[in-house]
PAPAFI-441265 format. One record per atom (N, C-alpha, C): z, x, y; residue in three letters. Coordinates in steps of 0.02 Angstrom, whole numbers, padded with zeros to 5 digits, always signed. Atoms other than C-alpha are relative to their C-alpha. Layout:
BEGIN
ZXYala ...
//
This chain:
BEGIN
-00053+00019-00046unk -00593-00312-00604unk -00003+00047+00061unk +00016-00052-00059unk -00639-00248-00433unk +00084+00029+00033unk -00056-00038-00035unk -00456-00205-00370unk +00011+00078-00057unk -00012-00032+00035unk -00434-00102-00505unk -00061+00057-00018unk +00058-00059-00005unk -00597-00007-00508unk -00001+00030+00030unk +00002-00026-00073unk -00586+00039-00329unk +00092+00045-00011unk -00063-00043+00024unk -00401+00123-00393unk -00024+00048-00030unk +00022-00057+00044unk -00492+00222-00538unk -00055+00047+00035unk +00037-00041-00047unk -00610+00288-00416unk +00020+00028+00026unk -00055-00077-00045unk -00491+00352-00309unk +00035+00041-00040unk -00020-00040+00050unk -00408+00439-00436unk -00041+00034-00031unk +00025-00045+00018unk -00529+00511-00533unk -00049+00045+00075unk +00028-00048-00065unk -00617+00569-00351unk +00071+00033+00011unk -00042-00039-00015unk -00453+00652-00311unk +00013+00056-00033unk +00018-00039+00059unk -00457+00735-00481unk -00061+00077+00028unk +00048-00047-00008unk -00631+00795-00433unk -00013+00042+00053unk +00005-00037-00055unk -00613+00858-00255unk +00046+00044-00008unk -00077-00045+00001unk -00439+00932-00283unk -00021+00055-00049unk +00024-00052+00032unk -00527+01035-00428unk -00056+00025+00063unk +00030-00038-00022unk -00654+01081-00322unk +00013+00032+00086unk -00038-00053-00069unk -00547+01146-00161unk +00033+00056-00054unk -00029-00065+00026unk -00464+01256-00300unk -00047+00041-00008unk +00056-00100-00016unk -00648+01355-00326unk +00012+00001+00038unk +00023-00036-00072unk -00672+01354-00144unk +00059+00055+00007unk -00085-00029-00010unk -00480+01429-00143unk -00022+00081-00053unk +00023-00060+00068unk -00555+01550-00305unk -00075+00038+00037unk +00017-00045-00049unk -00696+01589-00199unk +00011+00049+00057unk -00022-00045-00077unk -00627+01652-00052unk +00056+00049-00030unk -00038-00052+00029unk -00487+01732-00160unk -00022+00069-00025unk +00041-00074+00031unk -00616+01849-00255unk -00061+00025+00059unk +00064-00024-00032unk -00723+01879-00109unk -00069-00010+00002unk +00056+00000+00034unk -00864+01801-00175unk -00055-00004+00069unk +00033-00031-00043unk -01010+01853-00060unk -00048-00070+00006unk +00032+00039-00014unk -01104+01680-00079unk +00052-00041+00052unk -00065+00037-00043unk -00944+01607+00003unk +00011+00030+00062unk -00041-00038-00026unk -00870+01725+00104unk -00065+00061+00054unk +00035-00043-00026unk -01029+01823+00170unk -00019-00015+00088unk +00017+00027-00078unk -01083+01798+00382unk -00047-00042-00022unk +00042+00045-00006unk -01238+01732+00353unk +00006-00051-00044unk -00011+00068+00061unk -01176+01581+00200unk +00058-00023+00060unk -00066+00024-00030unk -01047+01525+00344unk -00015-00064+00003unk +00037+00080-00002unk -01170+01361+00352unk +00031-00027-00066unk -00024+00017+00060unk -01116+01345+00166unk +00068-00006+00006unk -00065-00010-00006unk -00934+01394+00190unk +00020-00068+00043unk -00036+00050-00056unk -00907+01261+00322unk -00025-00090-00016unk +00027+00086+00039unk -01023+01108+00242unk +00049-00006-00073unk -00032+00022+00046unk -00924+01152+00090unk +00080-00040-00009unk -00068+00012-00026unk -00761+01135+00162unk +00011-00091+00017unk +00002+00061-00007unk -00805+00976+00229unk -00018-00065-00036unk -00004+00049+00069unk -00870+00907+00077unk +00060-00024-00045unk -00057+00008-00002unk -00717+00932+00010unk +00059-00045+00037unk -00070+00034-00027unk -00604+00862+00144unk -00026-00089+00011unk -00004+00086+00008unk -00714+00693+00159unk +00003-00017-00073unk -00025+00017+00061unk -00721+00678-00037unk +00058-00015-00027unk -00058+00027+00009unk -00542+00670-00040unk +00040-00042+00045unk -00015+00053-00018unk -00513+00576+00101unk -00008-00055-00017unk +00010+00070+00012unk -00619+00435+00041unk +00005-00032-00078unk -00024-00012+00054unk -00553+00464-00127unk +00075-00068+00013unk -00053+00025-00035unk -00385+00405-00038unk -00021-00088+00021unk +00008+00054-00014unk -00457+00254+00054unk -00036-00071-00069unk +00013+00027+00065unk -00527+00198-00131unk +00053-00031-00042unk -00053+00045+00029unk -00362+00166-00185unk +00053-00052+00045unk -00033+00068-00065unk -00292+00086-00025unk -00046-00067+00007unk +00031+00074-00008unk -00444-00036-00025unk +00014-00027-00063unk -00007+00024+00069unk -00414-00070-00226unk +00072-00025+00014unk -00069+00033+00002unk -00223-00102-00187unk +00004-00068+00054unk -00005+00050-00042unk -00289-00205-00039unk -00033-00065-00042unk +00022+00056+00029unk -00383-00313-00130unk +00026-00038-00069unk -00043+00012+00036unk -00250-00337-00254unk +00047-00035+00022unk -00058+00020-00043unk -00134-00406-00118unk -00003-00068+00033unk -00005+00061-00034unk -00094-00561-00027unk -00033+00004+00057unk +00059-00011-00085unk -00205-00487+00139unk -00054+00023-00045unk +00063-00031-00005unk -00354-00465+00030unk -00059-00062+00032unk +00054+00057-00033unk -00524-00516+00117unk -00044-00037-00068unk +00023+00034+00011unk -00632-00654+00056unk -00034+00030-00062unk +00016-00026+00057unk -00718-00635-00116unk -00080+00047+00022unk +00035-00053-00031unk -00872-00595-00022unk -00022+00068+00032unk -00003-00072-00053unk -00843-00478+00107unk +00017+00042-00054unk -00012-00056+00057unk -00747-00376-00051unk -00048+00029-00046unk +00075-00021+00022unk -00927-00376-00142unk -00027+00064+00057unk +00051-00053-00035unk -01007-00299-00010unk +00026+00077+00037unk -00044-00047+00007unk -00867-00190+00056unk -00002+00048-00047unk -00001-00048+00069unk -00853-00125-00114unk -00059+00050-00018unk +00062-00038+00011unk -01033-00078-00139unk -00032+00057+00070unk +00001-00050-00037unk -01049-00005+00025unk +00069+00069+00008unk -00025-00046+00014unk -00903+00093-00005unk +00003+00053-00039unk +00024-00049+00037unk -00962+00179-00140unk -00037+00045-00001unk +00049-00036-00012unk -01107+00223-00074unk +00012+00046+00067unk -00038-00046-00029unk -01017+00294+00068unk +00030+00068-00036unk -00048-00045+00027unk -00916+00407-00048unk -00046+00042-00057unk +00043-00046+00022unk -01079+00476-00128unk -00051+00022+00042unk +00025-00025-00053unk -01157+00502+00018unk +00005+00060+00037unk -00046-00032-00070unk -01030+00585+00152unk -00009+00083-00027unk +00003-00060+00035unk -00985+00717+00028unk -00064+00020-00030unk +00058-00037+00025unk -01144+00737-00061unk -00040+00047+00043unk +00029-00038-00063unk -01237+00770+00093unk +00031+00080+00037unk -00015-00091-00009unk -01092+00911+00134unk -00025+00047-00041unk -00029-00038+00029unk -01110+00971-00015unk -00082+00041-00036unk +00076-00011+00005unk -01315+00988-00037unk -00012+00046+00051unk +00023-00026-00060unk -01315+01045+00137unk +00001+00068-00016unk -00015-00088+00011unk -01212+01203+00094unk -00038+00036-00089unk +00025-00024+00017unk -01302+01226-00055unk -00078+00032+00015unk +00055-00005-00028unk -01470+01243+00016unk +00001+00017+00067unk -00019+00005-00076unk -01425+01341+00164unk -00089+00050+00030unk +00047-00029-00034unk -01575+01412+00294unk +00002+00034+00051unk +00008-00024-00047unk -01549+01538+00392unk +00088-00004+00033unk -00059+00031-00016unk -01401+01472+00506unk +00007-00049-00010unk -00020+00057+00014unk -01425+01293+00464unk +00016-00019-00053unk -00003+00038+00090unk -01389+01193+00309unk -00058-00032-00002unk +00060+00014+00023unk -01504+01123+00201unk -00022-00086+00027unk +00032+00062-00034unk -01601+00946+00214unk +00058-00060-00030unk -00044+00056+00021unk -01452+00862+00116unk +00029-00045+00054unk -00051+00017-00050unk -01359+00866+00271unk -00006-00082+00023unk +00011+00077-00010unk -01457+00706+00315unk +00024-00064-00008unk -00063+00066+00048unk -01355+00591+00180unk +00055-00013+00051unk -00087+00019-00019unk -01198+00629+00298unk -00025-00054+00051unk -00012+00034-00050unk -01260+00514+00440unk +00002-00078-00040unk +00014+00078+00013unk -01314+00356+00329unk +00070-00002-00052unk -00052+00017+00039unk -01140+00389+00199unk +00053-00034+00076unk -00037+00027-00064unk -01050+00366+00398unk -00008-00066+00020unk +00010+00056-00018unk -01152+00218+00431unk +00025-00067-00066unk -00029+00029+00103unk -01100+00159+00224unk +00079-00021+00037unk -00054+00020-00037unk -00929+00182+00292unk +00019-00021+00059unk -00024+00040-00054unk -00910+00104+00449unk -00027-00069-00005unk +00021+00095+00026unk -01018-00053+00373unk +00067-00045-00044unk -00057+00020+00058unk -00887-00074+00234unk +00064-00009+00046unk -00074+00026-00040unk -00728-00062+00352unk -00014-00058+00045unk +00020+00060-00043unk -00810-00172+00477unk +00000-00075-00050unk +00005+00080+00054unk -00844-00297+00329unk +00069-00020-00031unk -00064+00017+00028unk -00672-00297+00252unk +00045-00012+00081unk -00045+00068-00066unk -00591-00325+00435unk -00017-00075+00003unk +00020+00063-00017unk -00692-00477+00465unk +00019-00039-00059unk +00000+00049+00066unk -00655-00548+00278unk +00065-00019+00012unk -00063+00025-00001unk -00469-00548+00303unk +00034-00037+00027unk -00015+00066-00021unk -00371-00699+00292unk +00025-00018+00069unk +00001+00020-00044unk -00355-00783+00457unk +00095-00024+00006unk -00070+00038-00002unk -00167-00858+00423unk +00045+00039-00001unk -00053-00056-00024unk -00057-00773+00524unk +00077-00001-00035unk -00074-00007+00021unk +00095-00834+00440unk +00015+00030-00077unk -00025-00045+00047unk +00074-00722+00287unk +00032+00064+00032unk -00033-00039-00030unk +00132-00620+00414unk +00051+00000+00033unk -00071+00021-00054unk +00294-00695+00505unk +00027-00013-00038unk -00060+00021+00038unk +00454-00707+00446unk +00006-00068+00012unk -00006+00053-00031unk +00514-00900+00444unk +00049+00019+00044unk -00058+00023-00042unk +00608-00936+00583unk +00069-00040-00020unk -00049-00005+00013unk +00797-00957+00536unk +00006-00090+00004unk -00028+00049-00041unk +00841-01100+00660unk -00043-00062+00012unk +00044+00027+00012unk +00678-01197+00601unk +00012-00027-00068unk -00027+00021+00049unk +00709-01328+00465unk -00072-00010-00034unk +00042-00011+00045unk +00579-01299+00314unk -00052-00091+00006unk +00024+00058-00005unk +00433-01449+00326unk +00023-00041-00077unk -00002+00030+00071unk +00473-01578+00175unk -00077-00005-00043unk +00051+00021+00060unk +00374-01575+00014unk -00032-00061-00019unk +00025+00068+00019unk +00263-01714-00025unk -00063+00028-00055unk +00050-00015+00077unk +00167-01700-00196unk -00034-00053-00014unk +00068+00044-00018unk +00003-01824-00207unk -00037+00038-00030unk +00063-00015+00039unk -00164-01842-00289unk -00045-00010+00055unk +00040+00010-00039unk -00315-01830-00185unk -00071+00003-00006unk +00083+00029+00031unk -00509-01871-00213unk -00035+00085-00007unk +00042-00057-00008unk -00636-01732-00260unk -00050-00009+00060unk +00072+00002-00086unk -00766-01677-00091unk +00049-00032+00049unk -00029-00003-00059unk -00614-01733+00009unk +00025+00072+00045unk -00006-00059-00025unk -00548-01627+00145unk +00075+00037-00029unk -00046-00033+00036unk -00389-01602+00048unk -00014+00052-00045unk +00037-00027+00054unk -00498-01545-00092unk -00029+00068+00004unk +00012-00056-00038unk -00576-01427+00001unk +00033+00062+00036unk -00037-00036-00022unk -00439-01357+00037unk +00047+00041-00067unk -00010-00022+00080unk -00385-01340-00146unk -00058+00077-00020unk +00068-00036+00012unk -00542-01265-00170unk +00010+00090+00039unk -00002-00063-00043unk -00511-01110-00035unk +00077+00031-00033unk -00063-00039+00028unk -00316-01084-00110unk -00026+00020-00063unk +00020-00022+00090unk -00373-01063-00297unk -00036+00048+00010unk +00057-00076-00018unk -00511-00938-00237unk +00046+00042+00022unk -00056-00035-00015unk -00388-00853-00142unk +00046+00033-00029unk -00046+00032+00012unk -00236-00867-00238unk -00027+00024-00101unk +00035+00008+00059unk -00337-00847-00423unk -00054+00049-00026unk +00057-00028+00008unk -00505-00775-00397unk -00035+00041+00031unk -00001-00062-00062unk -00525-00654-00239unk +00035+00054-00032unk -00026-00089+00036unk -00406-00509-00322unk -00023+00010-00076unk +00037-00055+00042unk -00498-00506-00476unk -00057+00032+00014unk +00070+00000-00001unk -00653-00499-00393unk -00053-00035-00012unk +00024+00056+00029unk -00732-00663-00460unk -00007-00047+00070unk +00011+00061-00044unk -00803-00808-00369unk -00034-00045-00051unk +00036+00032+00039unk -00849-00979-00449unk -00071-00024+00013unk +00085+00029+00004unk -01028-01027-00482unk +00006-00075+00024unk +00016+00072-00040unk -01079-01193-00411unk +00000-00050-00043unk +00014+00034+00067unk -01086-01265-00589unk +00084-00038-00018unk -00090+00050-00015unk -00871-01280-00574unk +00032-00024+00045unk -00019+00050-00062unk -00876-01378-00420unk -00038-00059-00044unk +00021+00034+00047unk -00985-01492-00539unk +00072-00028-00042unk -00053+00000+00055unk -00865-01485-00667unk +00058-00036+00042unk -00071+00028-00039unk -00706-01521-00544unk -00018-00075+00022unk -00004+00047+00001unk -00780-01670-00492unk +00016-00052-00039unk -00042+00031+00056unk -00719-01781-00653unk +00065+00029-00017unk -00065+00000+00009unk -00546-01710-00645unk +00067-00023+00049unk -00049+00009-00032unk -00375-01735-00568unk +00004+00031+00040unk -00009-00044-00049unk -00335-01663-00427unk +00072-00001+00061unk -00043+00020-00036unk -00171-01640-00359unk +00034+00053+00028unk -00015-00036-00007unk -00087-01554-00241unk +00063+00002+00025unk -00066+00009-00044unk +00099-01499-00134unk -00019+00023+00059unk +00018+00002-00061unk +00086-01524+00046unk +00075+00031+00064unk -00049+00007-00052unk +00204-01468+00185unk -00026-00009+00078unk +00059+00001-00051unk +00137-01547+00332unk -00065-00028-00021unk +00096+00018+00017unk -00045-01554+00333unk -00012+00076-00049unk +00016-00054+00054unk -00044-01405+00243unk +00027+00016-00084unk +00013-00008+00070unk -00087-01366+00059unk +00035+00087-00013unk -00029-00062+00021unk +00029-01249-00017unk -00007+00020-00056unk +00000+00016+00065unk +00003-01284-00204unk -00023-00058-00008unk +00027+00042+00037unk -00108-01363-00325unk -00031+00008-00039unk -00005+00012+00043unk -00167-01393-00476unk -00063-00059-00032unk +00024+00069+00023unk -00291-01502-00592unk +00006-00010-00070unk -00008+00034+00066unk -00291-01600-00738unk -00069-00020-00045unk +00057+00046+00045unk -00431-01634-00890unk -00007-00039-00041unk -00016+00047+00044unk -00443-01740-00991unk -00061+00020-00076unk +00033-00041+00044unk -00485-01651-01157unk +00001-00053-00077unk +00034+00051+00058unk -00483-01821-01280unk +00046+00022-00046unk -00043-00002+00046unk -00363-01860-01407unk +00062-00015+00023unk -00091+00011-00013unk -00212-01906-01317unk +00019+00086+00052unk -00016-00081-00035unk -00218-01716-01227unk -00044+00004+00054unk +00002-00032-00072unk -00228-01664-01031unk +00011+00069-00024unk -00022-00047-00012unk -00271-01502-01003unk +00029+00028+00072unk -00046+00001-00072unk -00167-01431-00838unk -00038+00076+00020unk +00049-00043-00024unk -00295-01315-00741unk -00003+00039+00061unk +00004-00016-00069unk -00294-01188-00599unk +00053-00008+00034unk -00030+00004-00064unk -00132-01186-00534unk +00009+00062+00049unk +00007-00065-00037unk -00103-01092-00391unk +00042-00026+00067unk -00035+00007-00030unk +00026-01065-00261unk +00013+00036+00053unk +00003-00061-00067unk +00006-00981-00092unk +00038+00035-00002unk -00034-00063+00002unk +00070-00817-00081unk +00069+00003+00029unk -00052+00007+00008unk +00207-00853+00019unk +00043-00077+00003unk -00028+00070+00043unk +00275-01033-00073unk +00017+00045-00080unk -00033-00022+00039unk +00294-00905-00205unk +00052+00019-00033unk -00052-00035+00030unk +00437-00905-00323unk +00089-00037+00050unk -00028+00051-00053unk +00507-01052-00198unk +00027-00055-00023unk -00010+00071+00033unk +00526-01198-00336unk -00058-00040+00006unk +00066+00061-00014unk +00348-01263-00278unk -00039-00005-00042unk +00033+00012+00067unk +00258-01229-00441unk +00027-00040-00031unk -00025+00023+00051unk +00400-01294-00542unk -00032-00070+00023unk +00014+00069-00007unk +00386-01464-00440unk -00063-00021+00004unk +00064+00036-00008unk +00214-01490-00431unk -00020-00002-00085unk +00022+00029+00064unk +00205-01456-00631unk +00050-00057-00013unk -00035+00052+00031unk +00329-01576-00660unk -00034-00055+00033unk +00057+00032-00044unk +00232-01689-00531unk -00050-00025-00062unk +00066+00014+00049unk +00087-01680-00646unk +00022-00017-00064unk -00039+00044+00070unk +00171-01731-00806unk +00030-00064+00003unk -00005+00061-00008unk +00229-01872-00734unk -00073-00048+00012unk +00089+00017-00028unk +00041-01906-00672unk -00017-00024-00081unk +00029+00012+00057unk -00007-01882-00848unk +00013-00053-00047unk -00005+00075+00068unk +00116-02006-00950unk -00010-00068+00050unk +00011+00076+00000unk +00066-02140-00843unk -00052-00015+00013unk +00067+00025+00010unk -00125-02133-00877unk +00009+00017-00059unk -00013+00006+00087unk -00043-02118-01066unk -00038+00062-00027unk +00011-00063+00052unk -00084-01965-01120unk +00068+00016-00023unk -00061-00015+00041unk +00051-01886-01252unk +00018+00085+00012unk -00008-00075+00007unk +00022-01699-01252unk -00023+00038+00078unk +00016-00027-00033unk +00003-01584-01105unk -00030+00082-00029unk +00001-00057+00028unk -00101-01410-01145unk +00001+00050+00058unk +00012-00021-00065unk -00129-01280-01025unk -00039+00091-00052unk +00046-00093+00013unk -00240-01073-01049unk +00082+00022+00053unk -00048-00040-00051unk -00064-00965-00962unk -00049+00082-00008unk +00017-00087-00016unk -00101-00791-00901unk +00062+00046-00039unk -00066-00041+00050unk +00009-00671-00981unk +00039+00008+00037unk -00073-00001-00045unk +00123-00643-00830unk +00019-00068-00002unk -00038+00077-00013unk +00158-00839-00822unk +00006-00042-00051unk -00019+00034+00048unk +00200-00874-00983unk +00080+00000-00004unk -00059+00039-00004unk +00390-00866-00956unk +00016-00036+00063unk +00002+00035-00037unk +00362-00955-00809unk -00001-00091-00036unk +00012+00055+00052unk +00287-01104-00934unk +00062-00024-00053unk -00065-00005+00062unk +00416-01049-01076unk +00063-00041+00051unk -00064+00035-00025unk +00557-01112-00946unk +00010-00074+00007unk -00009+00066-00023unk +00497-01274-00901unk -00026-00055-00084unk +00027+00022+00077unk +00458-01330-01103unk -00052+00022-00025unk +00078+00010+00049unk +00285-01265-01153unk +00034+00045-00025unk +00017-00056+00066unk +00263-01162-01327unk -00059+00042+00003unk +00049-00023+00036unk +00146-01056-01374unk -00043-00002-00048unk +00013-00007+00071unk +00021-01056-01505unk -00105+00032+00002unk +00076-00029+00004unk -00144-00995-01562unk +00019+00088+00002unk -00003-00065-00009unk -00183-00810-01544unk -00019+00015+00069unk +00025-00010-00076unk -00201-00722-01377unk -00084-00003-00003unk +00064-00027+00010unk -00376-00701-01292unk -00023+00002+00078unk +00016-00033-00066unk -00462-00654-01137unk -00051-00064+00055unk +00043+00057-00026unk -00530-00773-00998unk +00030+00026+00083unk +00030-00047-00053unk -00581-00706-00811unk +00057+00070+00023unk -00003-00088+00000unk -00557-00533-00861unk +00092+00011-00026unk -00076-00019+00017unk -00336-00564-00897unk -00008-00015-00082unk -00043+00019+00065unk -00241-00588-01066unk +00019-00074+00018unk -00038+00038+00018unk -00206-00762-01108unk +00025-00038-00036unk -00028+00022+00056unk -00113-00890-01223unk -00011-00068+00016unk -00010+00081-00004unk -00129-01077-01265unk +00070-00007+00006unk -00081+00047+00018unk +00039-01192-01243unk +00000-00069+00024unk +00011+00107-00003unk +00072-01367-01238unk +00072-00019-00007unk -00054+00021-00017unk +00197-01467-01211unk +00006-00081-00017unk -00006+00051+00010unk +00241-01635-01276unk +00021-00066+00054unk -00018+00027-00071unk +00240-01772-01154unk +00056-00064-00014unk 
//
C-alpha cells in the first residue's frame, strides 16, 4: 500500500537522522578530534548536512504518503514514479553528505559528494511528477456556492466503451485504486465489458457508480462502488444502491451479494445487507461477504 509505505519511511528516517544528530551533538560535546578538529571541517559540515537533508526528506515522506492517501492525490501513475524517484532521492542527498564527510581530502570531501547532485535531480523529478499527476477538478477545491441550487440527480444505466463508461472507469481508479497504489490490468476492462453498469449523474457529470454481475443462481454481485470525494456522505451512495436493486429485481434476480471493505460495512449493515462467511483480504484491505435478499 503505497500511501502507507511512504508514511513508514518517514518515520523510521526520522528515527534514524534524529539518532544520528544526537552523535553529531555527542561528538562535538566530547571534543572528538575527528569532528571537531580544523582540518575534518569538510566532514563536520557534509555531516551536518547529511543530517539536515535526511530529515527533511524524511518529513516530505510522510506528507507525500498522507498525500496520496487524500482526495488531491495524483494519478496512479505519476505516484509510481514519484514514489520510486523519491526514494532514491532520500538515499542519495544524504548518502552523498554523508560519504563525502567520511572520506574527507585534504580540504575537500570525498568522491561521495557526487550522489548529492543526481539525489537533487531524484528530487526535483519526483515533485515535478506528482505536480503534473494532480487531479485537474478544481471543485474539490471550492466551497458550493450557497445561493446556487444543487444540479438534480438522475440515476441510469449506460453501455460499456461508452463515454459515460469511461468516465466510470477514471472515478473508480480515483476514488478506489489511486490511494492504495493499485491500477487495473487491461484483463478488467475485459471483464467489465459483460456487466452492468450504472451510474449517478448531476449534469453531465458522473458523481457515483457502480456495477453489477451476474454470478448464476438467482445472485447479482454489486461491484466497485465509488463515490467522488466530495458527493461523499451526501445520500448519493445510498440512492444509487437502492437504484441498483431495483435494476436487479427486474432482470429477476432474488439475492443481491456484494465483497464490503471493512470501513463500509455499516454503511451496507444500514441499508439491509448481513454478513457472512469469514473475513479476508482483497486489494491489499480487510473484507466481508453480505447479501441481501431482493
Amino acid at each position: 500500500m503505497l500511501p502507507l509505505r511512504h508514511v513508514r519511511i518517514g518515520l523510521w528516517g526520522l528515527l534514524l537522522f534524529l539518532t544520528f544528530g544526537v552523535v553529531l551533538e555527542a561528538l562535538h560535546g566530547f571534543k572528538i578530534g575527528l569532528y571537531l578538529a580544523v582540518e575534518n571541517e569538510p566532514r563536520r559540515l557534509a555531516w551536518r548536512l547529511a543530517h539536515a537533508h535526511g530529515t527533511l526528506l524524511s518529513l516530505v515522506h510522510v506528507v507525500f504518503g498522507l498525500l496520496l492517501g487524500s482526495r488531491y492525490a495524483p494519478n496512479a501513475a505519476a505516484a509510481e514514479r514519484a514514489s520510486r524517484l523519491l526514494v532514491a532521492a532520500t538515499l542519495l542527498l544524504p548518502g552523498g553528505f554523508l560519504l563525502g564527510g567520511l572520506f574527507v581530502h585534504g580540504g575537500d570531501p570525498g568522491l561521495g559528494i557526487l550522489l548529492v547532485p543526481l539525489g537533487a535531480l531524484a528530487l526535483f523529478a519526483a515533485l515535478f511528477i506528482t505536480l503534473r499527476g494532480l487531479p485537474r477538478e478544481t471543485t474539490l477545491m471550492q466551497e458550493p456556492e450557497t445561493t446556487r441550487a444543487e444540479p438534480e440527480l438522475a440515476l441510469r444505466e449506460f453501455e460499456f466503451a461508452s463515454p459515460e463508461y469511461e468516465a466510470s472507469f477514471t472515478l473508480r481508479l480515483r476514488v478506489l485504486r489511486a490511494p492504495l497504489g493499485l491500477r487495473p490490468g487491461p484483463e478488467e476492462r475485459e471483464e467489465e465489458s459483460k456487466l452492468v453498469h450504472l451510474g449517478a449523474f448531476e449534469g453531465d457529470r458522473l458523481v457515483a457508480t457502480l456495477m453489477l454481475h451476474d454470478v448464476g443462481e438467482g445472485r447479482v454481485r454489486m461491484r466497485q462502488v465509488a463515490v467522488d470525494f466530495d458527493r461523499q456522505r451526501g445520500g448519493v451512495g445510498t440512492k444509487l444502491v437502492h437504484f441498483s436493486e431495483e435494476v436487479a429485481r427486474r432482470r429477476g434476480f432474488r439475492e443481491m451479494v456484494l465483497h464490503a471493505r471493512e470501513t463500509a460495512i455499516p454503511f451496507y449493515e444500514r441499508l439491509g445487507y448481513t454478513t457472512y462467511g469469514e473475513p479476508f483480504v482483497e486489494v491489499t484491505l480487510p473484507h466481508i461477504n453480505m447479501r441481501m435478499t431482493l
